[in-house]
Structures are given as structure tokens and as C-alpha cells.
C-alpha positions in Angstrom: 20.8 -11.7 -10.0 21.5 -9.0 -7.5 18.5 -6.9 -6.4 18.7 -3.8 -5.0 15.2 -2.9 -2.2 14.5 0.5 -1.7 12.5 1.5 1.6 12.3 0.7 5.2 8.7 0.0 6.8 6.7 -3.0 6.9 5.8 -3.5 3.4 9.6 -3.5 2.1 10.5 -6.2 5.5 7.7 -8.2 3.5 9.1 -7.6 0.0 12.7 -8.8 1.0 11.6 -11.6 2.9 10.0 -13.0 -0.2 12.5 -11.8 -2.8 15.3 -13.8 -0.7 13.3 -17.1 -1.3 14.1 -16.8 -4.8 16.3 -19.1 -6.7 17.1 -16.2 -8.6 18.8 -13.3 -6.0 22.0 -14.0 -5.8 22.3 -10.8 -3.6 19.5 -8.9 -2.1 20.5 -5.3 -0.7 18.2 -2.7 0.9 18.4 1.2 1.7 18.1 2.2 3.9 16.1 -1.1 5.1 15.3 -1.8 9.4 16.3 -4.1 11.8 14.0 -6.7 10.4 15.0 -6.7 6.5 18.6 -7.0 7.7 17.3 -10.6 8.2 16.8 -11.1 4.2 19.2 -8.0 3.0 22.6 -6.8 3.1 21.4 -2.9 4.7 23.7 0.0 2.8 23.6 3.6 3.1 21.8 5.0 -0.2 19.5 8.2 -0.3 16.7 7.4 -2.7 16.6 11.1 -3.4 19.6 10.9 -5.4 19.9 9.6 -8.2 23.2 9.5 -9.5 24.5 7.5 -6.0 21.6 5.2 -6.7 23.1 4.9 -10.1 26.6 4.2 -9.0 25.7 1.6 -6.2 23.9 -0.6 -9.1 26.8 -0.4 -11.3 29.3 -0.9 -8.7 27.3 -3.9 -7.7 26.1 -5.5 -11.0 22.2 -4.8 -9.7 19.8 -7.1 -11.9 16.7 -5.5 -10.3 16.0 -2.6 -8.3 12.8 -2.7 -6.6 10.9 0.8 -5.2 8.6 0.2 -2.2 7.5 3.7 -1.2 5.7 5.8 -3.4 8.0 9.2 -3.1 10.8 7.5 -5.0 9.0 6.5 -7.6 7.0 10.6 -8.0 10.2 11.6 -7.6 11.3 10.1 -10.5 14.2 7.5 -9.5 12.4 5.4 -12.2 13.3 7.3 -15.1 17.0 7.8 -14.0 17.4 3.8 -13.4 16.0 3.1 -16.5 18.1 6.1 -18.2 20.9 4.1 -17.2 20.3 1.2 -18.3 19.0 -0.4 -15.1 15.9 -2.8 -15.2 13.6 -1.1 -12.2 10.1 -2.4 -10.9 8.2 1.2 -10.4 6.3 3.3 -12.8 8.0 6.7 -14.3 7.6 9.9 -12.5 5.0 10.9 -15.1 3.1 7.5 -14.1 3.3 7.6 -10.9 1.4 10.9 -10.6 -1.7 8.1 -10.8 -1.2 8.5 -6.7 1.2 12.0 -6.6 -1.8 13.6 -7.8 -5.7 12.8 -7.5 -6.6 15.7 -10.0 -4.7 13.9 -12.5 -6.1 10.3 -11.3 -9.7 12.1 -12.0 -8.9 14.0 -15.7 -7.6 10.4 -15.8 -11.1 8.7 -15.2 -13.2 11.1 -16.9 -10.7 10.6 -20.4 -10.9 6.8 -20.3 -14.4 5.9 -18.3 -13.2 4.4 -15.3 -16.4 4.5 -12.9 -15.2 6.4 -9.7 -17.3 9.7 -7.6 -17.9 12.9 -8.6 -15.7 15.4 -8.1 -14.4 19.0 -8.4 -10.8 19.8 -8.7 -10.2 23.3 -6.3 -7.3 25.3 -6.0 -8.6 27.5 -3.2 -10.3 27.8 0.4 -12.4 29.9 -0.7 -13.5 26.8 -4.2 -13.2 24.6 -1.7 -15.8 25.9 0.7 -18.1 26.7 -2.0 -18.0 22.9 -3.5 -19.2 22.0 -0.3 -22.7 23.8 -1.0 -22.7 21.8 -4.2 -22.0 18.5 -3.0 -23.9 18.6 0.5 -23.2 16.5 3.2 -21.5 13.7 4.4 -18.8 14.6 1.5 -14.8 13.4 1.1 -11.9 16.1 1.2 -8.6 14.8 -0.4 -5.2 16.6 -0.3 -4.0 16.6 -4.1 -0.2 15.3 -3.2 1.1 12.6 -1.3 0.2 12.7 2.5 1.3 9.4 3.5 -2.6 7.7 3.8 -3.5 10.4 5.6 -4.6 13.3 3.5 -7.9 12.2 3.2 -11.3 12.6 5.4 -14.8 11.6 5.6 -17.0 14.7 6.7 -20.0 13.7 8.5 -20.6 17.4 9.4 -20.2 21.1 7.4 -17.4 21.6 9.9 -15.8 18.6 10.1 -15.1 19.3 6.1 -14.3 22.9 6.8 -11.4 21.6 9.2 -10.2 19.4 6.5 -10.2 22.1 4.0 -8.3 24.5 6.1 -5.9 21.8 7.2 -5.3 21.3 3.9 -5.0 24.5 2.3 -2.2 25.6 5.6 -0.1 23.6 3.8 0.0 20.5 6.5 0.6 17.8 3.4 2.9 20.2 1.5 0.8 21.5 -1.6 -2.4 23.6 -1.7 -5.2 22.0 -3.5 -7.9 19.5 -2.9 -10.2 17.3 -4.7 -13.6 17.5 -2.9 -15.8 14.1 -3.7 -19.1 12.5 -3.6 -19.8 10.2 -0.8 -20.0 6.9 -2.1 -21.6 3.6 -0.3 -20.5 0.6 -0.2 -17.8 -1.4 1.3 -14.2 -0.8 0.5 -11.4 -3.7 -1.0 -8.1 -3.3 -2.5 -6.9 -5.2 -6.1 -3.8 -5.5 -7.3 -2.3 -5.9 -10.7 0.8 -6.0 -12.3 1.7 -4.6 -15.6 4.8 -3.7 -17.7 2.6 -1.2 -19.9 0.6 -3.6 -22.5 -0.1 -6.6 -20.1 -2.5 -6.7 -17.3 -2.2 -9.7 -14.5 -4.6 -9.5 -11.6 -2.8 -10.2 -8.4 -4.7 -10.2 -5.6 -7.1 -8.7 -3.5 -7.2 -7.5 -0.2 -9.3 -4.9 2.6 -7.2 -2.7 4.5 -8.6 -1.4 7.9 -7.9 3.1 8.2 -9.4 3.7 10.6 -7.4 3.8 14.1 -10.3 2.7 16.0 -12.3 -0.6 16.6 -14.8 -0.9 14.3 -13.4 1.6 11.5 -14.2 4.9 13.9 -11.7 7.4 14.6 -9.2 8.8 12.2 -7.9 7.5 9.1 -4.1 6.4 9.2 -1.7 4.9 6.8 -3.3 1.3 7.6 -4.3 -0.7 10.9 -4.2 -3.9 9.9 -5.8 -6.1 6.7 -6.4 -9.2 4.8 -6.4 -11.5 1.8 -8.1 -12.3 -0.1 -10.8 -9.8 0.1 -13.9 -13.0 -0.8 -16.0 -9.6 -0.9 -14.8 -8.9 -4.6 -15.8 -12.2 -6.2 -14.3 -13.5 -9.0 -16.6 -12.3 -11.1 -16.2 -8.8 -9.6 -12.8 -8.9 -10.0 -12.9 -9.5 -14.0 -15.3 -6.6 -14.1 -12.7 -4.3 -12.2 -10.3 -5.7 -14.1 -11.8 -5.1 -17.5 -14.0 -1.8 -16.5 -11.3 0.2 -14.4 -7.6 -1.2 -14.8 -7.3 -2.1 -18.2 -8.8 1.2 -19.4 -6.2 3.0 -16.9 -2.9 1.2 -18.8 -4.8 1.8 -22.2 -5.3 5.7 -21.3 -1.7 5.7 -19.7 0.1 3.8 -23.0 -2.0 6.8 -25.4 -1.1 9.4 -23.4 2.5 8.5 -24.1 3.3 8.0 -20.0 3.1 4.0 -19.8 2.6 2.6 -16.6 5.3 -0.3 -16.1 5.1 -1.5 -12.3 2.0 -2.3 -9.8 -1.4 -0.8 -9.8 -3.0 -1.0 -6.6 -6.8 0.0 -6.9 -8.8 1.3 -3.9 -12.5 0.1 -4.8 -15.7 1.0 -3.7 -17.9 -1.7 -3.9 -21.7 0.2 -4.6 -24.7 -1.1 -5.5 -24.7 0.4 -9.5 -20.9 -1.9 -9.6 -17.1 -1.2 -8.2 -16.1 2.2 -8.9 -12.7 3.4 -8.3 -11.4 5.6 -4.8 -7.8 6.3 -5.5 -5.0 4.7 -7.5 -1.4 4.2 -5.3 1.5 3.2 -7.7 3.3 0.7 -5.0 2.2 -2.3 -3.4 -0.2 -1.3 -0.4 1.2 -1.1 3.4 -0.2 -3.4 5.2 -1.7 -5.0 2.1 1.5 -6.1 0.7 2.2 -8.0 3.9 -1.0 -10.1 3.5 -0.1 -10.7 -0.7 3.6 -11.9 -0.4 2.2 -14.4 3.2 -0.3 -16.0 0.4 2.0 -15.9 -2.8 3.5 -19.0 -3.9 5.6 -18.0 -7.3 8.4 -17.0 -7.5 8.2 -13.2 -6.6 11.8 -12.2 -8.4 10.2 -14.1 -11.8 7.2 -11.5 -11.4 8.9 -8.3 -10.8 11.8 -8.8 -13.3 9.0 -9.7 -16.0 7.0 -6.1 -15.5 10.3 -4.4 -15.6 11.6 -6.2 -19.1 8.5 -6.0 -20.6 8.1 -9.3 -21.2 4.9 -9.9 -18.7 2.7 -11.8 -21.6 5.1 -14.8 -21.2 5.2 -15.2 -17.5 3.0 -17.3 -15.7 -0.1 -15.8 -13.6 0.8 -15.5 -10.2 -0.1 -18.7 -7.6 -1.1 -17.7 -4.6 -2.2 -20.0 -1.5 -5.9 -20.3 -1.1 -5.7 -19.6 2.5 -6.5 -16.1 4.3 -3.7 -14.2 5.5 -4.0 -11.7 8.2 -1.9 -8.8 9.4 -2.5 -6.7 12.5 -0.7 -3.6 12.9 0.9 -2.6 16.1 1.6 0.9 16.4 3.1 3.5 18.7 1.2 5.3 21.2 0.4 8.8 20.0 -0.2 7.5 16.5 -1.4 8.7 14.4 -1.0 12.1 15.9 2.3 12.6 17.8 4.0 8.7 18.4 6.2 7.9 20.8 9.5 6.9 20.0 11.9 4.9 21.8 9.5 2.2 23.5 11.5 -1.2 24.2 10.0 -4.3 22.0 10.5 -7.7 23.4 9.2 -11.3 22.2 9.4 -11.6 18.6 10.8 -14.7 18.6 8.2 -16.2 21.0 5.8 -14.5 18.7 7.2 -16.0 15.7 7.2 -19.9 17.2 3.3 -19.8 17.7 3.4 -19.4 14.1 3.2 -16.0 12.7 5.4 -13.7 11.2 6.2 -10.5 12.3 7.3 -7.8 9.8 9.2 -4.3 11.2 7.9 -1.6 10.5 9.3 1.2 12.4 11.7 -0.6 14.2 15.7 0.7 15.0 18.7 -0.9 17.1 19.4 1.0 20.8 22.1 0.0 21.8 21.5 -3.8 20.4 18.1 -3.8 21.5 14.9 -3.6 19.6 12.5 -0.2 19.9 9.9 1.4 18.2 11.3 4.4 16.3 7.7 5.0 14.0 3.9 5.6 13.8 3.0 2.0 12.7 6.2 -0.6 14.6 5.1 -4.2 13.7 3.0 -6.0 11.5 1.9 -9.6 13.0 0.7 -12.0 10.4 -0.8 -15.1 10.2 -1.9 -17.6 8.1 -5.4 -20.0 8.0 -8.3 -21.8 6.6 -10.3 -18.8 7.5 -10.4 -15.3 8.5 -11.4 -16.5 12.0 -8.5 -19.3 12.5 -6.1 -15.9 11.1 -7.3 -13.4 12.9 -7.0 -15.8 16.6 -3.1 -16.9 15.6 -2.2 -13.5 14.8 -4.1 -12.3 18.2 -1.8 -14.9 19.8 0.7 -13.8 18.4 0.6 -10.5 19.8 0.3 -11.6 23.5 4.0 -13.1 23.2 5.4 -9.8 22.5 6.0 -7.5 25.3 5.7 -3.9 23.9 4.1 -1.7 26.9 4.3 1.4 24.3 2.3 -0.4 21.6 -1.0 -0.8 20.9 -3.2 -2.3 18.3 -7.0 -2.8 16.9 -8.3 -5.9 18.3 -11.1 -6.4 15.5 -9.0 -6.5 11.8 -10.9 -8.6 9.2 -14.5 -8.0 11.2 -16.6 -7.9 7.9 -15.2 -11.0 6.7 -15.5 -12.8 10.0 -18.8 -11.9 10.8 -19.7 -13.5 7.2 -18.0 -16.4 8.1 -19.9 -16.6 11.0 -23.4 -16.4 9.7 -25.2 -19.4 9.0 -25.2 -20.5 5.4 -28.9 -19.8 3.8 
């Protein structure tokens, strides 16, 4: 089969690595892809924005399967046009995907099919927005209603740190003009995955992200600093009741609403004391999280995809995955994530690559031949261990064979977990 990858960052170098293992792909491409997927994938020139030349390339090239890694494509609707043609596509329909282009709808969503998750108010003004603060008090959570790439979102610990947020938003900063304003909740955070072609529900994985751009989870949030898998924090029992409670009820609500969801459904948990209620919905494997899933899966990746997008995931085989901890620090341009710079030389990937890690580009681009960062988050270094502590030191490593001086990364991912591992048993 020929596959077709859409996207370039870190998530999408992870994706083709593991697609290209596959009996099954005959040809992998990738649009517009990096310096680091042209390792696994045949790069071409394709605009994901439109659709008809997406269309032609598949036909022209007998695609099989075209995968969508970042979640614009898929609100934009590329979905619907593939499958209009006649084209089997892993990625939910635009009317789907609005499970992460819109957290109003993810909300109407919860409160239709009761999926535990905060309270909330839906505002469409500074001046709702401002009031909803009185209501909810303080420390409270401001989310942009659109896509802002992971970083729409902030945790007020003061009346004006929300009141920033809400004017940020409301200038039009993440391109729309409403807000959901949220309940606080406590607990720790953790990320489960599940694929589904719209009746079928298979848990794949789980995993905790790190947003925060400082050492231990201070500073602001950004698309993702690092994570790992699996996330022991949502036990197996946990994860039925997530499964059963939050994600089946969403595919349900999704199939009787006439918009069924046919792709991945990566849940944002809070894990509270009354039970795992949901945070946010995204309708794409997570970045970094998918980095940590595809180090740990042992099927047959190409099998698991094609299945979702032929409806036919009831006969396929759960997914294996390795019962090792994978581990993925990000290292990201100075500046980020405000203002990045660009341009900084990156050396030692092979080096970094021969202690035993794997190092996926992110936002990565040729200079004449020569490797530099050209994004926020550059490289994702991941290893591979017994434990979270054997992971997180090979992937630290790692890091000290590559020579990027404009780089930097947090030196603590996967600190919950470790310091668990740590403690003596009782």
C-alpha cells in the first residue's frame, strides 16, 4: 500500500518512522515532512489546505492511506474531501474534529452525554467573560474557543492574571473571539488514547505530557516540553473507567448526533479525588505524546490505522505495546515559547542516536546541507527503559552528545513518576 503523511513536526517524524516498519507500505510520502521524516518518506510539495491537489496527488499515486497529523487539516475538513473521493483517510470529519476546534462544542458535548469534566460557562464577550470570573472565583482556567496550538489556555492564580488572559484572548491573538471560562480542578493530569472508526472503541495507551516550560511545571504553558508512557498513574482499572465513563459516551453522542468520529481520540484527564474527569478532547495523536506511544508500540501501526479508516476496527487485534517506559524530552529554541530563534546550527544526532535514543525533528530545516532549528520546539530525544528513571538518564545522555548552543530543554520530564519510583514500597 502507498501512504500518504501529512505534517511536519515531531509527532509526524515519529508517525513515519513507524509506518515505514510496516510490511504493508509499499511507499510512504509526506507533505510537506522535515529533514528528519525524509529518513522514512519520500518529502513532496502538497498544501494541506487544498484539497483538490491533495486529491490529485493520491490518485496520481495510487495512495492506500492518507494519514493527518496536525489538527488544522483535519477542522479544516481535508477528511471529508478524501473520503468524498473515495480515499480511505485516518482523521475524523471536519464536523468531528470540532471535539478540539471548538471547546464550547466539546462542553454542549459533555453536558448531552454525561462525560464528567469542570464547570463551565461558554462567553462570547470581555465584558461575560470578566463577569464569569465573579462567579467562579479564584484560581480559575481561561480557554480560547479555537485552535491555538496548546497554547490558548491558562491557569489564573490571580484576578489579573485571568483578566490578561481574557483580554489576550478576546484581541484576537488565537484568531476567534470567545472563551470558555472553567472550574479549577485538582488533581494530577494524564493523557489516554483510543482509536475508533465510529462504533469501536480500542484503548491505546496512556501517557503525561509536561506544559509547562519550566522545571517543575512553573512558567507558561506550551505546546508540550517533554512526556512519557505509560502514565502507571491511570491504573488499569482507571483506564476501564475512563474508557467506559468518558470515551465511549463521546463516540455514542458523536454516532447520534449524526457526525461519527472515525480516527484517534486523545483525552486530557484530570485525575480528582470524586474520579477522572475530562480537560479537553484533541482529535490527533498528542505532540510529544505520540513520540512516547509509537517508541512502545509493537503492532503493526499501518494494520491499526487502515482498520479505523475502513471501518473494520472490531476485527483487528488490540494494539501490543512494549511494557517498558518510554521517555521524550523536548529541546526547544531559545525565545520559545514567546519569540524563538531561528537559524541555530544542530550538531550530534548521530552521536546522540548510538547511545541509544532516538531523536525525532521537530522544527528542523536544511541550510545549506546543514542541520538548524527553524521552530519553537526542534528535537524530541527519546529513550527507552525498565523504568522512568533508567529513561529519563539515557534520554539526558542523549542530549549531551548533541551540540545545539541555541537549544534548551527541561531537565526534570517524568518527575512525578520518578519520584514514585523512588519511594520505598510500604
Amino acid at each position: 500500500m502507498n501512504i500518504l503523511l501529512l505534517g511536519s513536526g515531531g509527532r509526524e517524524h515519529a508517525l513515519a518512522w513507524k509506518l515505514a516498519q510496516s510490511p504493508r507500505c509499499d511507499n510512504l510520502f509526506a507533505a510537506p515532512g522535515n529533514p528528519g521524516i525524509a529518513q522514512a518518506a519520500d518529502l513532496v510539495t502538497l498544501e494541506a489546505g487544498d484539497h483538490a491537489a491533495v486529491v490529485a496527488f493520491c490518485d496520481a499515486n495510487r495512495i492506500g492511506l492518507v494519514v493527518i497529523g496536525p489538527e488544522a487539516p483535519l477542522v479544516d475538513g481535508l477528511a471529508d474531501s478524501l473520503r468524498a473521493a473515495g480515499i480511505a483517510v485516518f482523521g475524523p470529519s471536519r464536523a468531528a474534529a470540532q471535539l478540539e476546534g471548538s471547546k464550547a462544542f466539546t462542553k454542549a458535548l459533555c453536558d448531552r452525554a454525561g462525560i464528567p469534566t469542570a464547570a463551565y460557562e461558554h462567553v462570547r464577550t470581555e465584558a461575560e467573560a470578566l463577569a464569569a470570573l465573579t462567579r467562579f472565583g479564584i484560581p480559575v482556567v481561561i480557554k480560547a474557543d479555537g485552535l491555538a496550538a496548546g497554547k490558548g489556555v491558562t491557569v489564573a492564580e490571580t484576578r489579573a492574571e485571568a483578566e490578561a488572559a481574557i483580554r489576550d484572548i478576546f484581541s484576537g491573538r488565537f484568531g476567534g473571539a470567545e472563551a470558555v471560562i472553567e472550574e479549577c480542578m485538582v488533581g494530577e493530569e494524564v493523557s489516554f488514547f483510543a482509536l475508533t472508526d465510529g462504533a469501536t472503541v480500542m484503548p491505546f495507551g496512556s501517557a503525561q505530557d509536561h506544559k509547562r516550560v519550566g522545571e517543575g511545571d512553573t512558567g507558561p504553558n506550551t505546546g508540550g516540553m517533554g512526556a512519557y508512557s505509560p502514565a502507571r498513574v491511570l491504573t488499569s482499572a482507571l483506564e476501564g473507567e475512563v474508557t467506559t465513563r468518558i470515551i465511549a459516551p463521546t463516540v455514542r453522542q458523536l454516532a447520534a448526533d449524526g457526525t461519527p468520529y472515525s480516527g484517534v481520540l486523545f483525552a486530557g484527564l484530570m485525575l480528582t479525588a470524586e474520579g477522572p474527569r475530562l480537560i479537553e478532547y484533541n482529535a490527533r495523536f498528542g505532540d510529544p505524546e505520540c513520540q512516547v506511544l509509537m517508541t512502545r508500540l509493537d503492532s503493526d501501526l499501518v494494520d491499526l490505522l487502515a482498520a479505523c479508516a475502513e471501518s473494520r476496527l472490531a476485527a483487528c487485534a488490540p494494539p501490543r505495546f512494549s511494557p517498558e517506559v518510554a521517555l521524550t524530552v523536548v529541546m526547544a529554541a531559545a525565545g520559545y515559547p514567546g519569540e524563538p530563534r531561528k537559524g541555530g546550527a544542530i550538531a550530534g544526532i548521530a552521536a546522540a542516536e548510538a547511545a541509544g535514543a532516538r531523536v525525532f525533528q521537530a522544527g528542523t530545516a536544511l541550510d545549506g546541507g546543514k542541520l538548524v532549528g527553524a521552530g519553537g520546539r526542534v528535537l524530541n530525544v527519546t529513550a527507552r527503559a525498565a523504568g522512568v528513571r533508567a529513561a529519563q538518564a539515557a534520554a539526558y545522555a542523549a542530549i549531551e552528545r548533541i551540540d545545539a548552543p541555541d537549544l534548551f530543554c527541561r531537565r526534570d520530564i517524568g518527575w512525578r513518576e520518578a519520584a514514585r519510583e523512588d519511594a520505598p514500597t510500604p
